[in-house]
N, C-alpha and C positions, 0 to 999 in steps of 0.2 A: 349174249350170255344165256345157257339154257341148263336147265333141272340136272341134266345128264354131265354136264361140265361143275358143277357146285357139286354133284356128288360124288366127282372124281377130286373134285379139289379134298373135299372132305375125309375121303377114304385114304389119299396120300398121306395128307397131316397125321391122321390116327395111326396110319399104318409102316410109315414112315421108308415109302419106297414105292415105286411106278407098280411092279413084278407083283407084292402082295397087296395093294391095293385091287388090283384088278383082277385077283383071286376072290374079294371083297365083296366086288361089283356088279362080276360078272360079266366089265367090258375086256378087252382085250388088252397086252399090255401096252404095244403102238398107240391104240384109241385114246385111254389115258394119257399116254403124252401127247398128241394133237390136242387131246382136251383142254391141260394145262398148259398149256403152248398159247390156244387160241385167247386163253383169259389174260393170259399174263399181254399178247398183244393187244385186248380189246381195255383192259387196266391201265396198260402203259407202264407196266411195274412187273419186275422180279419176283413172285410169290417163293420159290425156295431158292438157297442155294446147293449147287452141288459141289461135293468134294468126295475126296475117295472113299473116305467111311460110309458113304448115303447122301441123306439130303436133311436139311434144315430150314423150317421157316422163317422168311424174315420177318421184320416187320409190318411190310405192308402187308405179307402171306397172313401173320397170326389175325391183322383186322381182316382181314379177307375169308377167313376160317368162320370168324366170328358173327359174322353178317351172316356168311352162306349157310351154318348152323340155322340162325333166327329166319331165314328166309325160308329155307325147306323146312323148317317147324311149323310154321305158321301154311306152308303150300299143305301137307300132311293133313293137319288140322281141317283142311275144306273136306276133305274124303275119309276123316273118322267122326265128325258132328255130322254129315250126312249119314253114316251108317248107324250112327247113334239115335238119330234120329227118329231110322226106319224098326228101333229097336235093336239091333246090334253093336258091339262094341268090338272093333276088329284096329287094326295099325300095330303099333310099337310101342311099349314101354322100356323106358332104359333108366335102369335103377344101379343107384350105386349104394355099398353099403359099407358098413366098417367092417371086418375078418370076425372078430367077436361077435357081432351080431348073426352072422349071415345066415350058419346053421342053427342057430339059438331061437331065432325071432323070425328071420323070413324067411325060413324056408318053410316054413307052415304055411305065412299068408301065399305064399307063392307056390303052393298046391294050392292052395284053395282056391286063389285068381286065376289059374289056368285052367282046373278043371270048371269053373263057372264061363269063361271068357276065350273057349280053344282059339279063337281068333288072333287074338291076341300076340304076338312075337315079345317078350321078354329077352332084356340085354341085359345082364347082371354085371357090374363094374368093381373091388373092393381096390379100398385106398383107405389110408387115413383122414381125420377128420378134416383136414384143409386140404388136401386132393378134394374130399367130394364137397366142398363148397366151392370151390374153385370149378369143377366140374358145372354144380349147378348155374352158377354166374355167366359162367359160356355155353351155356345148353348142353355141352356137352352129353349131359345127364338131367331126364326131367322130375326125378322125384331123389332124394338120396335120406340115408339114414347117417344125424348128426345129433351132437352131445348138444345139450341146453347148457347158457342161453343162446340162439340163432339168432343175433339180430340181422334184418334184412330179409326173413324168408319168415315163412308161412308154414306153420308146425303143427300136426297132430302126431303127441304122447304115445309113445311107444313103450318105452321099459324105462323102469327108476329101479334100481339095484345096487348093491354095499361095494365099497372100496374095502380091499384087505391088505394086512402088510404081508407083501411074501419075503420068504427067510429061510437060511439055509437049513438043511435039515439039524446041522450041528451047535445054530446057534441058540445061546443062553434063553434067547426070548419063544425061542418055543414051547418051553415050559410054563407059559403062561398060557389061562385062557381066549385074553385080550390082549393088544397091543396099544400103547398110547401112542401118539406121534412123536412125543417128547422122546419116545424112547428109541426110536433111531435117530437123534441124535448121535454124532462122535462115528456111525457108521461110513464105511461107503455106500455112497447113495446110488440107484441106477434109477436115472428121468426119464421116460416116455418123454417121447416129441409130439407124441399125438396128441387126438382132444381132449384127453384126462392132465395133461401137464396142470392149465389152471386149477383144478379142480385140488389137485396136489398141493398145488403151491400155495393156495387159499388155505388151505388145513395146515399147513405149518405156519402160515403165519399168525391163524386163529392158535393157535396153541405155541405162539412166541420161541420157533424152533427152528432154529437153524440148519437146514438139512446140508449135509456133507457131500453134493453131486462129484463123483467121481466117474459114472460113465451115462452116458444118454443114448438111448435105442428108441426105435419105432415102434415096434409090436409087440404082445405079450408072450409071444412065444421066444423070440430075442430076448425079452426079460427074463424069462425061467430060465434059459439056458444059463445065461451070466445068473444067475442067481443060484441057480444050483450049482456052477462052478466054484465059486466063491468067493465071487467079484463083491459081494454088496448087497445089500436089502434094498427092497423095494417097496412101490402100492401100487395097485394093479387095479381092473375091475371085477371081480369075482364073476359076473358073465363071459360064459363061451369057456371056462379052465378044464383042461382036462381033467378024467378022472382018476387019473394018474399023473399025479406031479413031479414022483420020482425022489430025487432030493432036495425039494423046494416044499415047505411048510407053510402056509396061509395061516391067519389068526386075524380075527375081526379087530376092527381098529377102533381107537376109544380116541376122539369121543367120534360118533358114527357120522361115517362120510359117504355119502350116495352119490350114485352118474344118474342123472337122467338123458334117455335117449329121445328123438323124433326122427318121424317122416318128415323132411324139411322141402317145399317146393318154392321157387321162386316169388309167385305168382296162384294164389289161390282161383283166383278169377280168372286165369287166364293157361288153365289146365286144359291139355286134351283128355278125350272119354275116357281113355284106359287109363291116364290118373288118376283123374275122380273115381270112377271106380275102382280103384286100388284104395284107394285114402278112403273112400266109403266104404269100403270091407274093414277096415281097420275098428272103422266108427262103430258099426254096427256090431 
């Protein structure tokens, strides 16, 4: 088993196919499959299946994914604490973050951690809030931006910011300067699947209100849309909204509901260099 076969195993899974993995890699497309070939003899195990769509991990593929992530993290790790060492901080960061955040929050620190750290290779990932935990739990990803509270991971504070209700431009409640919770009641409701659902869902039942879910979407821009169509009210995060909403009306919500975000890591202690200095930029 060797570095070159685990990074081929790896680039398959992500990439989901021999051809652009080894666009990936930089091996060839043949190599890659001798590489996969050789593991899967030297395992004694099928790591994908194929069919005509592509290819699929099995099960022993996904543990096999998973190992070989933590295996090449920690090989990595010997040749960015040595550079770290000698004073520089060079390897990979691979950051995942939520879409609302990305231009909003980090794309500052990440001018600023590149032009400090040129060495450095940044992987920027965006997912919802249980992609990037999910992400972090399998390495996939060594640092991610997620909604509080994170149990299991290791957080420095990043942004605490208003939930608002958003509302069609023609409905009654925009003539108000607030909105209560209570007051979408009797509406169609449209629920985020993301990391703001609880946060939601806790505000209606602190304010003893039955919300009326009628349609559930992923991201805030999925929400405006149906919202501005005239599917339904919503609440949203007030960070990352454009500034143009179009026909969708925001109005602060009563009584006041905030998201807090973090830098969430695994493993505080057990960060490579270009982490810690990312999450030490943050600090400082």
């Amino acid at each position: 088993m060797t570095l070159a076969q685990l990074r081929a195993l790896i680039a398959v899974a992500e990439h989901g196919g021999f051809t652009t993995a080894a666009d990936h890699t930089g091996m060839s497309q043949p190599a890659v499959s001798r590489a996969i070939a050789a593991l899967e003899r030297e395992l004694g195990a099928d790591l994908f299946v194929r069919h005509r769509d592509g290819i699929a991990l099995t099960e022993a593929g996904r543990r096999a994914v998973d190992r070989a992530r933590e295996a090449l993290r920690h090989f990595d790790l010997i040749r960015a604490d040595v550079a770290a060492a000698t004073g520089e901080i060079s390897g990979e960061l691979r950051l995942a973050s939520l879409p609302s955040a990305t231009g909003t929050l980090i794309a500052r620190l990440l001018r600023a951690f590149t032009d400090r750290y040129p060495q450095v290779h940044v992987r920027l990932f965006e997912g919802v809030d249980d992609d990037i935990r999910e992400w972090l739990r399998r390495g996939a990803a060594e640092v991610g931006v997620v909604t509080l509270p994170a149990p299991g991971f290791d957080t420095v504070p990043l942004s605490t910011h208003d939930m608002v209700a958003a509302l069609p431009a023609d409905d009654p409640l925009t003539e108000r300067e607030t909105v209560h919770v209570a007051d979408l009641a009797g509406r169609p409701f449209i629920l985020t699947t993301a990391g703001c659902r609880p946060l939601i869902m806790a505000a209606a039942r602190k304010s003893k209100t039955q919300l009326d879910i009628a349609f559930e979407a992923s991201g805030p821009a999925a929400i405006l849309e149906m919202v501005a169509a005239g599917l339904g009210v919503s609440i949203i995060p007030a960070l990352g909204l454009p500034a143009d909403l179009g026909a969708v009306i925001t109005r602060p919500l009563e009584p006041p509901t905030t998201r807090s975000l973090a830098l969430a890591v695994p493993s505080a202690a057990d960060c490579s260099p270009a982490v810690r200095a990312f999450l030490d930029q943050l600090a400082s």
